[in-house]
N, C-alpha and C positions, 0 to 999 in steps of 0.2 A: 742647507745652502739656499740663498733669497735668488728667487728667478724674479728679472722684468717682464713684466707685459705692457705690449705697446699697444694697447685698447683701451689701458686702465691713466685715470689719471686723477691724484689727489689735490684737493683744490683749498686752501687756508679764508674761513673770514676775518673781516678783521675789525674796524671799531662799529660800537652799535651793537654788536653779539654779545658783550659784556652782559653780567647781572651779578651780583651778592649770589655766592653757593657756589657758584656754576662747575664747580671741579670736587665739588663733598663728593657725588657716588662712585664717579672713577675712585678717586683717591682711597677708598673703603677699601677695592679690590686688588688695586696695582701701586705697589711703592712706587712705581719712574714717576707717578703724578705730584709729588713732596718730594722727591727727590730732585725733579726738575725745576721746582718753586723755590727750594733752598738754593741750586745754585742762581736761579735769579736773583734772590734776595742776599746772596753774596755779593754779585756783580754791582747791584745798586746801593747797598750797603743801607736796606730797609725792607720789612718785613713784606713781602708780598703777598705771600701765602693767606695769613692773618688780613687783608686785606679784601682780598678775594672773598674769602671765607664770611668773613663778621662786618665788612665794609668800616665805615659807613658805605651808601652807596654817593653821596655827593664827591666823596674820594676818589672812589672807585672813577667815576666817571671825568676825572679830571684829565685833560687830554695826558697829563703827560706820565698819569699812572694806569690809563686804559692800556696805551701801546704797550708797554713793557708786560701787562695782565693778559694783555689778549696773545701775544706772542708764545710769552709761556707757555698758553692754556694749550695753544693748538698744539706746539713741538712737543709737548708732556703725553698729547693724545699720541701724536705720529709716534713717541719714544716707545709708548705703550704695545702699540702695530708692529713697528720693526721688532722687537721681540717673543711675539705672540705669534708672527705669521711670517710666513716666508714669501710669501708675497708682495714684489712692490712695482709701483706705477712706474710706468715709462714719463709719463708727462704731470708735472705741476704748475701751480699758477696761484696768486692770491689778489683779495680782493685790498688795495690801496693799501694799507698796513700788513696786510693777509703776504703780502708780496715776499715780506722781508722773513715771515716764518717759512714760506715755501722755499726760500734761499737757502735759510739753514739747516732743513730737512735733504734737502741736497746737496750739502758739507762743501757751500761757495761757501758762507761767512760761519765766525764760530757761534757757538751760540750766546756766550759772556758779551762777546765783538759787538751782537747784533742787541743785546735785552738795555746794556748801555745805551747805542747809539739811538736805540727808538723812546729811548727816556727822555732823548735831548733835542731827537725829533716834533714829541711832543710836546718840549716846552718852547721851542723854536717856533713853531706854528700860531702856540697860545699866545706868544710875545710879538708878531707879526701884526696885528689885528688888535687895538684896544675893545677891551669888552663894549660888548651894546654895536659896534659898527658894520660886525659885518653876521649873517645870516645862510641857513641851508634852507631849499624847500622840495619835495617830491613833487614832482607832476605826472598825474595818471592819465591815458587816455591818448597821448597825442602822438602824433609821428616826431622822433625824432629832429628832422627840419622846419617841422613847426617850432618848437622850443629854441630851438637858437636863431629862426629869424623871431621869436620875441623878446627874448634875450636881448634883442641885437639893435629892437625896436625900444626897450626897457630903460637900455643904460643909459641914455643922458648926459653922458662924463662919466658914469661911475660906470664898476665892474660889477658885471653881471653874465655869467657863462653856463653852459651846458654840463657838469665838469661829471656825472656818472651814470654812463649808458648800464642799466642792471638790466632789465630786461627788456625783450618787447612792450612798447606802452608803459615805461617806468623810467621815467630818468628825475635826477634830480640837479637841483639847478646851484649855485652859489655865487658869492660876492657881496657888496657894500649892503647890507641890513634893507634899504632906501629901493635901492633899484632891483632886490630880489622880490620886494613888495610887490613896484610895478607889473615885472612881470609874473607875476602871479596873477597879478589880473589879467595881463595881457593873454595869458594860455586863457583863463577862464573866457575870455572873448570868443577863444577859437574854439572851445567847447569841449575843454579839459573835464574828465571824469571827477579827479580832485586836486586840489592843488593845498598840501599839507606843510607848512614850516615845517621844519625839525627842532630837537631840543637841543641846540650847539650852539657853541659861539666861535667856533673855529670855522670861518669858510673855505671848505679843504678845495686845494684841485682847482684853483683858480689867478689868477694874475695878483690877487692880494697876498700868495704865498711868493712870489718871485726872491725878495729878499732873504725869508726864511729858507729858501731853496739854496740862495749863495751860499750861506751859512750853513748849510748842511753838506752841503759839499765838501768844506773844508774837513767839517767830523768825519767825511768818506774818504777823503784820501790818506787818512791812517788808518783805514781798516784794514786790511789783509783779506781780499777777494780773491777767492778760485773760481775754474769754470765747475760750472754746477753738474754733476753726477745724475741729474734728469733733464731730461728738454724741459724750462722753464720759460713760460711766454710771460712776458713782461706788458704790463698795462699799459704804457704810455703808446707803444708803437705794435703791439701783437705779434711782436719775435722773439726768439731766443737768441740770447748774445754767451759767448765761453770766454773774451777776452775782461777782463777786470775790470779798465776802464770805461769803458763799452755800459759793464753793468753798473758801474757809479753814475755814470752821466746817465742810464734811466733812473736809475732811484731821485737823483736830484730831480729829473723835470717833474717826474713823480708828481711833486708836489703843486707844480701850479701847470700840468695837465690833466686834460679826460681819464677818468678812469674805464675803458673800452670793454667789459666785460663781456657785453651780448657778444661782440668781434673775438673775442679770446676762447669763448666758449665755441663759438662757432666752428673758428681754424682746428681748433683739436678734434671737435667730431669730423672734423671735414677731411682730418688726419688719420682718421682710426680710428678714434678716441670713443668706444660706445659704453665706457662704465666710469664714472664720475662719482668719485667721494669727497664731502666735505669733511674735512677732519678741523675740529674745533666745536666752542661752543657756540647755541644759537637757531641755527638750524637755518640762518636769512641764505645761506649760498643754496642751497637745496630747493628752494622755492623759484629763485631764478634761473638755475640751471632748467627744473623742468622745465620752462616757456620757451627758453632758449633752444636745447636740442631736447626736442617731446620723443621723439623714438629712443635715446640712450637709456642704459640703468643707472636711476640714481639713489644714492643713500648718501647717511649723514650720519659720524659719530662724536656724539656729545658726552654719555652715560655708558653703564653699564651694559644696560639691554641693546642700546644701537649695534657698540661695541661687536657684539656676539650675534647681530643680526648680518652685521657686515660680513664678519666674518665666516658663519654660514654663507653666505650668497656670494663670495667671490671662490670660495673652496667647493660650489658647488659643482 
């Protein structure tokens, strides 16, 4: 019989974690990992698994075959855990895409519901934005408030915003290709550590997804949303919502709001919350969680060996 613990709390990444392989070693060990990719690869009606596995990786990487790979990857991990352990989190949460596999770990959406909707999520995003216009970039080093009063000094008429708090001294910025340049230089003025593009051309999480937000809306109001079976703190606003609606209207601003991570991670330790798993692959939640709450335990399963490391250290 699965006991909660309300200390524990599973945490999904989400785009960016991707790579060609990333699900070979589990898969060796535990059928739920092929077993969970063929029903994905049902719902889309194209081979996932094969994808994952032999790429290419410019595939792989294409917005609107990351979401539905990365979603997979993580619930196939969690499919993995709930079977293996009787053990489960009181509290989840995922990072911007990481969101919607935390929902389905916590049987609000189904899983078919959800490997669809974020197929069309990501091609909804990628069609918002013609190629070349708009731009991500990491900025290291700075306070928070610096970045968005240079953001704010940047845009010009165009978009350009603060759109994901990951950790202390790590945000990254988005919007029109143009005015993420500027400010890029603008942090560098104020004495940014580094100020790094990213490889995308989707500028997530910002006022150039508005549109594609309306439009996902509309795919959300045929889903069939329950309230979620874990305390799930939702990105845009750092609460948990159990009514339906509630949870579509964040998923929609989702898209052209912050992703508040540092604030998310916080509220949970601030809750109890002192053991933190990232479940998926990647291992980028695990690095930000430490800086965020530095006294919690953190781990991260991606593999085989994490797998059994986790699993010693939470049965310990």
């Amino acid at each position: 019989m699965s006991t909660q613990h309300y200390d524990l709390a599973f945490v999904f990444p989400g785009q960016g974690s991707q790579s060609v392989g990333m699900m070979a070693d589990l898969a060796a060990g535990f059928p739920e990992i092929k077993q969970t990719f063929e029903r994905a690869s049902d719902a889309l009606g194209k081979d996932l698994w094969t994808l994952v596995g032999d790429g290419p990786e410019a595939d792989l990487n294409q917005t609107q075959n990351t979401q539905p790979a990365m979603l997979a990857a993580g619930f196939a991990i969690w499919e993995v855990w709930r079977k293996q352990c009787s053990i489960r989190p009181a509290w989840t949460a995922g990072h911007s895409l990481g969101e919607y596999t935390a929902l389905v770990a916590a049987h609000a959406i189904a899983f078919e519901d959800a490997i669809k909707l974020v197929a069309v999520r990501g091609r909804l995003m990628q069609e918002a934005v013609p190629p070349g216009t708009g731009a991500m970039a990491a900025i290291l080093g700075l306070e928070d408030h610096q970045i968005v009063e240079a953001c704010k000094k940047a845009a010009q008429g165009e978009v350009v915003e603060a759109v994901n708090f990951n950790a202390p001294g790590q945000v990254v910025i988005a919007g029109h290709a143009s005015a993420v340049q500027r400010a890029i230089a603008e942090a560098q003025i104020l004495g940014a550590k580094r100020a790094v593009p990213l490889p995308v051309s989707v500028p997530s999480h910002c006022a150039l997804m508005r549109d594609a937000a309306d439009k996902l809306g509309e795919e959300l109001s045929r889903i069939q949303i329950d309230s979620p079976e874990m305390t799930l703190i939702h990105n845009t606003d750092v609460m948990s919502h159990s009514a339906p609606e509630v949870i579509r209207n964040a998923l929609k601003e989702q898209l052209f709001k912050p992703v508040r991570w540092v604030d998310s991670i916080r509220f949970m330790h601030d809750q109890g919350v002192t053991r933190i798993v990232e479940c998926g692959p990647g291992k980028v939640l695990i690095g930000l969680n430490k800086r965020i709450a530095k006294d919690a335990e953190h781990l991260s399963i991606f593999d085989t060996k994490s797998f059994h490391t986790t699993l010693e250290q939470l049965n310990g």
